[in-house]
N, C-alpha and C positions, 0 to 999 in steps of 0.2 A: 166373614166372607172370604171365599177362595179367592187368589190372586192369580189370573190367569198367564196361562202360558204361550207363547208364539213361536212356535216351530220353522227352523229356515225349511222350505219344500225340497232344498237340495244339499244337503247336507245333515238336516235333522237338529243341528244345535237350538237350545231353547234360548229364548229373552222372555223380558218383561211385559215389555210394550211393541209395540207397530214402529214404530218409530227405531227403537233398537233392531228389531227386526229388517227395517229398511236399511238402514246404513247399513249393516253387518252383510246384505246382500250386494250390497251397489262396492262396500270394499272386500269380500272376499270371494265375491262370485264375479264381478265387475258383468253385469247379465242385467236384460229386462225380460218381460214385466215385472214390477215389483210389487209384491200380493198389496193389494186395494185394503182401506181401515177397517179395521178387525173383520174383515174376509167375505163381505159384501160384493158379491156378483150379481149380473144380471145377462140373461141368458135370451135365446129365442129359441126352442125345440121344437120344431114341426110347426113354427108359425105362432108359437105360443110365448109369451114372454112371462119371464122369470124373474124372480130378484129372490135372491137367498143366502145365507150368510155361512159360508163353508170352513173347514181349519185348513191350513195350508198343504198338509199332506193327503189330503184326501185327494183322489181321481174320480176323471169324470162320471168314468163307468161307476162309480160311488155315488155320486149326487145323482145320474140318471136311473138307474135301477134299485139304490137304496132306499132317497132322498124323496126321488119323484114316481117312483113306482113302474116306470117304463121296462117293462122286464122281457123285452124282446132282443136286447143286446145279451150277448153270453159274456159268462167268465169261464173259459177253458183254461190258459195255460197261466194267465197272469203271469206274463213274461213276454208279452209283444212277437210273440211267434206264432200263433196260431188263425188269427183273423175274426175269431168270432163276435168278439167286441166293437166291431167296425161300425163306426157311423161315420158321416158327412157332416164336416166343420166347413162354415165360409167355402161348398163348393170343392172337397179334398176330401177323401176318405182316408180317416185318422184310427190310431187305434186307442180307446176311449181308458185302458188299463195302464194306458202308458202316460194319457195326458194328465198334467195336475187341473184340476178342475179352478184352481184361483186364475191360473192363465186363459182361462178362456172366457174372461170378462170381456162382454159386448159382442160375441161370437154368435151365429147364424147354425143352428145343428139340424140334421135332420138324422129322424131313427128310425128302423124297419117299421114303427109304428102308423110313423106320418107318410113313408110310404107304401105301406098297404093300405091306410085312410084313403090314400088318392087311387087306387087301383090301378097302380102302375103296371102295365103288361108285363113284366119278371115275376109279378104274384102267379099269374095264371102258367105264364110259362115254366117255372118250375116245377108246379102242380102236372102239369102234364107231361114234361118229361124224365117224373119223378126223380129229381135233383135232392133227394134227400131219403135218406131210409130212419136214423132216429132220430134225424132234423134239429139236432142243437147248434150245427153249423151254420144253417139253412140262412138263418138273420144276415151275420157275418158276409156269406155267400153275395147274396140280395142285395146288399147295401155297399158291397164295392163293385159289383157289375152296374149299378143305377149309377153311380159317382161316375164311372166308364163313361156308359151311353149318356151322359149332361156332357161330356167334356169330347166325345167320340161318337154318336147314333150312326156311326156303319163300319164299326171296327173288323177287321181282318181278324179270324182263327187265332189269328198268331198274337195279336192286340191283345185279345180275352183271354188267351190264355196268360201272357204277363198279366195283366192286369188281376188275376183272381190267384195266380202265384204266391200270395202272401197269406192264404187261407187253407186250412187244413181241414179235411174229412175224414174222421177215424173208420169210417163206412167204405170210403172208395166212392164216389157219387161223380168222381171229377168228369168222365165223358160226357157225361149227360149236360154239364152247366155251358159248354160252349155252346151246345146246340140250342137251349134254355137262351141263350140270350144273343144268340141269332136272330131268333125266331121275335123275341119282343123288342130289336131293334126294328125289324119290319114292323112292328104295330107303333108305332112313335110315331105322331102330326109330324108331317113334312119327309117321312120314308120315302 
């Protein structure tokens, strides 16, 4: 039988056990969380709960589109620059390439999945004023303007555009998303 290995997430050195792993964390990283026994998470995405046993360096955007099959987050830049990977952790739009997936034991996610399930008015309003030409941003796009209006439903120009500032369109599509979510702040209960 192979004798498995345990990877620190931030550093990459191996151990034996979880346990070596823990201490080698709490003394050389002096840092929490410290990954859960042999990498046991449980998760909620889009209202769904999860429990699944990941390796330490894996990212979420790995467990979500590898793992779980959720393949409406992108991988463009894998480097935390570009936004496409954006979901909603606890209520925060994260970027899902940069998170280690062991950290996000007991976390609340939501992915462009669960909200175009719910037919959130940004579905429609990007459709109409075509916020996308070959729409691999589009998720990315969606899912930090929805993060926006939960935290802000009557954000200023000026708002949306910091707010969607962290997302790249290799198309150019950027006029159009302010208006795009203008337009589905006014269709939001209690506008």
């Amino acid at each position: 039988m192979e004798e498995r290995v345990y990877t620190c997430p931030y550093c990459a050195m191996a151990h034996n056990s979880t346990e070596a792993l823990k201490s080698h964390v709490i003394a050389e990283h002096k840092t929490e969380p410290l990954p859960s026994p042999e990498g046991l998470i449980r998760l909620a995405i889009n209202g769904q709960g999860y429990e699944l046993t990941v390796e330490p360096h894996w990212t979420l955007y790995q467990v979500i589109h590898d793992k779980l099959g959720l393949t409406g987050s992108k991988m463009f830049c894998d480097r935390g620059a570009c936004g496409s990977c954006t979901v909603i952790m606890d209520g925060r739009p994260i970027l899902s390439c940069m998170t280690l997936a062991i950290e996000c034991h007991g976390k609340s996610i939501e992915t462009i999945e669960g909200i175009a399930e719910k037919k959130h008015p940004l579905i429609d309003a990007y459709v109409k004023h075509h916020c996308m030409q070959c729409g691999y941003c589009t998720p990315g796009f969606v899912v930090t303007a929805k993060a926006l209006l939960d935290r802000n439903p009557k954000p200023t120009e000026e708002e949306i555009r910091q707010a969607l500032a962290g997302n790249l369109c290799r198309c150019g599509t950027y006029p159009q998303h302010v208006t795009a979510v203008q337009e589905a702040a006014k269709k939001l209960p209690n506008s």
